[in-house]
C-alpha positions in Angstrom: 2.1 -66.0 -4.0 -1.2 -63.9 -4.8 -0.1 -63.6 -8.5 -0.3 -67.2 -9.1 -2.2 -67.8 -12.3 -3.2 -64.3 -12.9 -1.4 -61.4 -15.5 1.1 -59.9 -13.9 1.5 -55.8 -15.4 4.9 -55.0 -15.1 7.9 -52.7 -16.7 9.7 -53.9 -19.5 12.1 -52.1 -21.9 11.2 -52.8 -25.1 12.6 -52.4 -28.4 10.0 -51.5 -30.7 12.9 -51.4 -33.9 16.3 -52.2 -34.6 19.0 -49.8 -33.0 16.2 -47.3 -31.4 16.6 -46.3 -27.4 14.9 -49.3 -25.2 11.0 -47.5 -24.3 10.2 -48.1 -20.4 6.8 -50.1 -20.9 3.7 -51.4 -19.0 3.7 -54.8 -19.8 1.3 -58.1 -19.4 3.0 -61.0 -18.1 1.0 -64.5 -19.0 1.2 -67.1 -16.2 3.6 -69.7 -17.0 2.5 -72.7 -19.2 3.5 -76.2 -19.0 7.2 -76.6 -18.3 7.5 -72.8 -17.3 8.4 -71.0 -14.7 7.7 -67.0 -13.8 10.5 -65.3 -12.7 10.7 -62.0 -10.7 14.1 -60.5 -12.1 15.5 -58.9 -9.9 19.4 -57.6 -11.8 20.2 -58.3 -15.6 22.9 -57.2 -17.2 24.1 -56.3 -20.5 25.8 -59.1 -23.1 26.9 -58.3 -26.9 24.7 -60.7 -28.0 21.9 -58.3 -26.8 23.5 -55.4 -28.6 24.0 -57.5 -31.8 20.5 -58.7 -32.5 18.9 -54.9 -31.1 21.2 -53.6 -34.0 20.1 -56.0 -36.2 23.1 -56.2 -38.5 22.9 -59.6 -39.7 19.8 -61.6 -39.2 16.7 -61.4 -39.7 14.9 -58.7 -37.1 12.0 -59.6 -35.0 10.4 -56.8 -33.5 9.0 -55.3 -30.9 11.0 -57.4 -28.4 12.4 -57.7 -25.2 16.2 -58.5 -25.4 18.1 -59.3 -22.0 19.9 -63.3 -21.0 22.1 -62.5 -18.6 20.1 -61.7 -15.0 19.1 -63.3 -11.4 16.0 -63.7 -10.1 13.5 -65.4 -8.1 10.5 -68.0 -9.0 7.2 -66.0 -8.5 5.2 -69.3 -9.7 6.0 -72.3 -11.9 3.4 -74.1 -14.1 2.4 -77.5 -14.9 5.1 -80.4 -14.8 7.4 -78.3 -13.0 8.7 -80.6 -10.4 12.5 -79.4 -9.6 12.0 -75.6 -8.9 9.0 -73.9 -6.3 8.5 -70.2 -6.0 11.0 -68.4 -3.9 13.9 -70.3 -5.5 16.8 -67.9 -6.4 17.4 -68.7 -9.8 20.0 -67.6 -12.8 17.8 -67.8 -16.1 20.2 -68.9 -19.1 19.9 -68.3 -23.2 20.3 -72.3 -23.2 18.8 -75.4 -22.0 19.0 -79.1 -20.4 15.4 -80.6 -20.9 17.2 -83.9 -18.9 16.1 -86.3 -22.1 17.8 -85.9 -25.1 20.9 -87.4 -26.2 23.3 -84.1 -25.5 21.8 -84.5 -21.9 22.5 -88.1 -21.3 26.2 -87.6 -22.9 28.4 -86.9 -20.0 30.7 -84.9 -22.6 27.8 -82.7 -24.3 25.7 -79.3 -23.1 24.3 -79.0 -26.9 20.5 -80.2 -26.0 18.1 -80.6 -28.5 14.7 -79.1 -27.0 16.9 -76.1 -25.8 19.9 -75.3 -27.1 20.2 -71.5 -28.5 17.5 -70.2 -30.8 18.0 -66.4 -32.1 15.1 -67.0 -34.2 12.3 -67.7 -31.9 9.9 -65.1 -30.6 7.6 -67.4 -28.4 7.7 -70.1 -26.1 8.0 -73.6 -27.3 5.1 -75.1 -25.5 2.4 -73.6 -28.1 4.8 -71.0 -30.0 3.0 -67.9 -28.3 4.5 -64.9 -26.4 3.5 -64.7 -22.8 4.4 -60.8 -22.8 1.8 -58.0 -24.5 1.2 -54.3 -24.3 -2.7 -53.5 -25.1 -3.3 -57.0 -26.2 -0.2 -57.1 -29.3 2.2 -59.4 -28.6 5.8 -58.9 -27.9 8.5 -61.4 -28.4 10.7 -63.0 -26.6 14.6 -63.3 -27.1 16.9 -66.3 -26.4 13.7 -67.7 -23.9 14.8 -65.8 -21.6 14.0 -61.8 -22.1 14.9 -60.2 -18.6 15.0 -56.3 -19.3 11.2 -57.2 -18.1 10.7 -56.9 -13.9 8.6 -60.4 -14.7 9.6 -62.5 -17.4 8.8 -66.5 -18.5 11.2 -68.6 -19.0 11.0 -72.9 -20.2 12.1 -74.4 -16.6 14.8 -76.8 -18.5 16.8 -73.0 -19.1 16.8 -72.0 -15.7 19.4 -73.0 -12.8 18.7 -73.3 -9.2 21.4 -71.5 -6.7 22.6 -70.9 -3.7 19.8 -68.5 -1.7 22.9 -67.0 -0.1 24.3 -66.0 -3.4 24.4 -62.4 -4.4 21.9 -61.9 -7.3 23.8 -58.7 -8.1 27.2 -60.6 -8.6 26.3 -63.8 -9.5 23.4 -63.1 -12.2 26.9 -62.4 -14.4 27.7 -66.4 -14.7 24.4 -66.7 -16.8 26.2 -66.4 -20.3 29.8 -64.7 -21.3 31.7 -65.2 -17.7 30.9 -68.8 -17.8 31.5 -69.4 -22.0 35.0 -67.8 -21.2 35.8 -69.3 -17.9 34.2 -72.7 -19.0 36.4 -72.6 -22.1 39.4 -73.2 -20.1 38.3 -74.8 -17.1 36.4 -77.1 -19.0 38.2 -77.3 -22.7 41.5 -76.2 -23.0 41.9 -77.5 -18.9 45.6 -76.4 -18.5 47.8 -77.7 -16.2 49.7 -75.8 -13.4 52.4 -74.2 -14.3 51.5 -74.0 -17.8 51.0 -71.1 -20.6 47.8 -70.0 -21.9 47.4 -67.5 -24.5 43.8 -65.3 -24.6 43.3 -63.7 -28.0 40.5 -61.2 -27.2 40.6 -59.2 -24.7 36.8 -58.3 -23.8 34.3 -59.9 -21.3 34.4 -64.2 -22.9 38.3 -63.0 -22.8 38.8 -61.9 -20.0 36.9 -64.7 -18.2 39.2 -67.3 -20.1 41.9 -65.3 -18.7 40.3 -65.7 -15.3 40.2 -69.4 -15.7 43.7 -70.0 -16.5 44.4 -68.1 -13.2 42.3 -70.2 -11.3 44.3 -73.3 -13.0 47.4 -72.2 -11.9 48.8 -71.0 -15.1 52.2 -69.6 -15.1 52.1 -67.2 -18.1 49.0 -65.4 -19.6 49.5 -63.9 -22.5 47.1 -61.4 -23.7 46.3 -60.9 -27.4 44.2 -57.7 -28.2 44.2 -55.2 -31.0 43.5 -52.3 -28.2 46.7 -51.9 -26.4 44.1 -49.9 -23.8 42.6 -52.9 -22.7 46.3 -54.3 -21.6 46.0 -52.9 -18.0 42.8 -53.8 -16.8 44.0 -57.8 -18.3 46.3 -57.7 -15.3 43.9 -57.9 -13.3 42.4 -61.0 -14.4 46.0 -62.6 -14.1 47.5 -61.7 -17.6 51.2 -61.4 -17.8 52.3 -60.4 -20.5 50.5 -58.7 -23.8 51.0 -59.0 -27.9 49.2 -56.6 -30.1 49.7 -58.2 -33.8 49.8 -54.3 -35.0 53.5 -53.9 -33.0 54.7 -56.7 -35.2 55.5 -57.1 -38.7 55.9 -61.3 -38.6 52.7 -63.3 -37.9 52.0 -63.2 -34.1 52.0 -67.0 -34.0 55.4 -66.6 -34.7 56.0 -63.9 -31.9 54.4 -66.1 -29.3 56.6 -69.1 -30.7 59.7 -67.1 -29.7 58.3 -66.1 -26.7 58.1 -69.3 -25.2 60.3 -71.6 -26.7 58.4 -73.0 -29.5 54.5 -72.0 -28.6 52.0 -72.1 -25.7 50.6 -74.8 -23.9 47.1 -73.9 -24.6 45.3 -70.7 -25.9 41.6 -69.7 -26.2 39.9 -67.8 -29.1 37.9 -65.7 -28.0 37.3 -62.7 -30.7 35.2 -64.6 -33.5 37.7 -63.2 -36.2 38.7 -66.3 -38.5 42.2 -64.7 -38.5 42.9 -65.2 -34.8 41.5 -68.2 -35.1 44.1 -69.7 -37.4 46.6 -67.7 -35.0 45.6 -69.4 -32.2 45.5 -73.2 -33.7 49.4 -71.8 -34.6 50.7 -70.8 -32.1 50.5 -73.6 -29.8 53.3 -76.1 -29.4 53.6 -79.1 -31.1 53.3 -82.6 -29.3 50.4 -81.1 -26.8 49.2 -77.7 -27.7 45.9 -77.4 -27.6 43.6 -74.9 -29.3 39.9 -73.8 -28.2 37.6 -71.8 -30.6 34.9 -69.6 -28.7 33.9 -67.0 -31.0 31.5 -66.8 -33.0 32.2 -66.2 -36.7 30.7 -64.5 -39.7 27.9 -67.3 -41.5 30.1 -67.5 -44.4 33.7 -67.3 -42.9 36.7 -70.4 -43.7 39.8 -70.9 -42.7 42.7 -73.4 -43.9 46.2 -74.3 -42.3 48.6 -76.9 -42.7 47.0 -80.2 -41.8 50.8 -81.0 -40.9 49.6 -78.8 -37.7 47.2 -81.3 -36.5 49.9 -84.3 -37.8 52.1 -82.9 -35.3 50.0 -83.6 -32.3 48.3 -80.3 -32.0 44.5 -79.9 -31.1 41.8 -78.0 -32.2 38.8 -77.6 -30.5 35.4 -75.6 -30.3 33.2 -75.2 -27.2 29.6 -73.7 -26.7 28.8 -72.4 -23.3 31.9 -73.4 -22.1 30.8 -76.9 -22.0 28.6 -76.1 -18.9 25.3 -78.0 -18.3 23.4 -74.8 -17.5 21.1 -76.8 -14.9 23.5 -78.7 -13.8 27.1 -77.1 -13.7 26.1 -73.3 -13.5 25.1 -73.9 -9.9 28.4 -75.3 -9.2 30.1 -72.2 -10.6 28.0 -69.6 -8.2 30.0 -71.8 -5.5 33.2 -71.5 -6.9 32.1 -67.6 -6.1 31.0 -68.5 -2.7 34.6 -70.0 -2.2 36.2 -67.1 -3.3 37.6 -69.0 -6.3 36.4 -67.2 -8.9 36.6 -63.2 -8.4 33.2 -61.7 -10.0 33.3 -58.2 -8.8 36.1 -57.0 -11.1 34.2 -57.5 -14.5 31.8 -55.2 -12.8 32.5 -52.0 -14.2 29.1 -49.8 -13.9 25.8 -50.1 -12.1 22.6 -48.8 -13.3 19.2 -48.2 -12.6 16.8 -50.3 -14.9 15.0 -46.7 -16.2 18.3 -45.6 -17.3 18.8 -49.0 -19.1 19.9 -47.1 -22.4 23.2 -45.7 -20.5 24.0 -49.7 -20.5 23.9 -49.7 -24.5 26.2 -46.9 -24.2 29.0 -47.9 -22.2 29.3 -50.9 -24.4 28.9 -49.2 -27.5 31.8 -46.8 -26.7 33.6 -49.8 -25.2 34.4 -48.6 -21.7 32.6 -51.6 -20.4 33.1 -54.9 -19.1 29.7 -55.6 -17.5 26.9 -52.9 -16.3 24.5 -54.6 -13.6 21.2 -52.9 -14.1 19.3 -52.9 -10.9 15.2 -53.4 -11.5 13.5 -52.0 -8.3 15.6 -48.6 -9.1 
């Protein structure tokens, strides 16, 4: 392409300080370094994790920067070393890498790498530690590596997954973080067997996609476990069955899942980052096979303690990170399942908007009415 090697100016919505409206920017777009790849975006959408760190509640802020991990977009030019991806390659950037040489990448079992694994912290890139985005010469960082709420944005090439050309970008650039962590989490982790019972504590996008993947494994009873009785309806759709909501009970609702099906669930999927429901979900599974998988994230200095005669009793406890997906090498495999018609991506779609009304996105999650807004960069 013409741009190779040269700035690229571009829009960007940046967030010059913590819980302040995005600002629609001209931007300076460095050519990509060694191991990098420039990437036209061409549809991000909005994640928690992007609301989290712009409110800054909890961590230490790093600002201006340009916030966005979930997105689709295509290789405008790739730097030096980059062997595996050309420009014009359709690509889904993700907040985590494979660099192909660590341990974590040679483990068959492991997506933890050790170049690339998640890094809130960093504002650069870690070829030299520098941004490769400025406005008038001051640098602006960079968030999770991946920062697509920019029309042109850098990304190391070990974070960023080659698809299908014939994939939608405007579907598919969803699979890049919370569909796959919840979908992945069962799939992958808690891998139910047909005909078994899952139960989903958490009800919002990583739930929902758990949900999603204990459809897809043939799961005969979803059970849905949400604090918000509202978000009961819209479950069904994702293949949940039946609902608890702890507040209509006054026993423990590990208990009111026990009765409900004769002793506990086969498997169940924590998905709300509350240490309570996490205990919950360890507990409610049945003894002699249950098995229990911990997704959210909690609070730095959260515990929690139950019975070891839980795990004595041939229950399991596990965690997962990314739903155990090699983002190079398993997300592209998931874009299939799309292209299959496995997997159902247009229902955790709930608004669409243009990228200079990117602040209405902020909102709809804020107020919780949605599951994922696509924000569409050319509008």
């Amino acid at each position: 392409m013409s741009t190779t090697g040269q700035i690229i100016r571009c829009k960007a919505a940046v967030a010059w300080e913590a819980g302040k409206p995005l600002v629609m920017e001209e931007v300076e777009v460095a050519p990509p370094q060694k191991h990098e790849v420039r990437i036209k975006i061409l549809f991000t959408s909005l994640c928690h994790t992007d609301v989290y760190f712009w409110e800054a509640k909890g961590q230490t802020p790093l600002f201006p920067r340009i916030f966005g991990h979930e997105a689709g977009g295509i290789v405008e030019s790739v730097g030096e070393g980059v062997t595996d991806l050309q420009p014009g390659d359709h690509v889904l950037p993700i907040f985590t890498g494979e660099c192909g040489d660590c341990p974590h990448c040679h483990s068959e079992e492991s997506n933890m790498c050790d170049l690339l694994r998640i890094n809130t912290e960093r504002g650069g890139m870690i070829h030299d530690g520098e941004s490769r985005f400025s406005i008038n010469g001051k640098p602006i960082h960079h968030f999770l590596g991946t920062s697509t709420f920019s029309e042109y944005t850098v990304v190391h090439s070990g974070q960023v997954a080659k698809i299908n050309p014939d994939a939608p970008l405007d579907k598919v650039c969803i699979v890049s973080c919370g569909l796959s962590t919840g979908l992945g989490a069962t799939l992958n982790v808690a891998k139910p067997k047909k005909g078994q019972s899952v139960a989903i504590f958490g009800l919002g996008a990583v739930g929902l996609a758990a949900a999603e993947g204990a459809r897809i494994a043939g799961a005969s009873r979803i059970i849905g476990v949400d604090l918000n009785s509202q978000r009961f309806d819209q479950a069904k759709e994702f293949g949940v069955t039946e609902f608890v909501n702890p507040k209509d009970h006054d026993k423990p609702v590990q208990q009111v899942i026990a009765e409900m099906t004769n002793g506990g669930v086969d498997r169940s999927v924590e998905c709300t980052g509350s240490v309570q429901a996490m205990i919950q979900a360890f507990e409610c599974v049945h003894d002699g096979w249950g098995v229990a998988v911990l997704v959210g994230v909690p609070s730095k200095d959260d515990a929690f303690k139950t019975h070891p005669m839980n795990f004595l009793n041939e229950r399991t406890l596990k965690g997962t990170f990314f739903g155990n997906y090699k983002p190079k090498t398993d997300i592209p495999g998931v874009v299939e399942k799309y292209m299959n018609k496995e997997l159902e991506l247009e229902k955790f779609i709930t608004h669409t908007v243009p990228f200079s009304e990117i602040n209405k996105a902020f909102d709809y999650m804020l107020k919780g009415e949605s599951i994922r807004c696509i924000i569409t960069m050319g509008a």
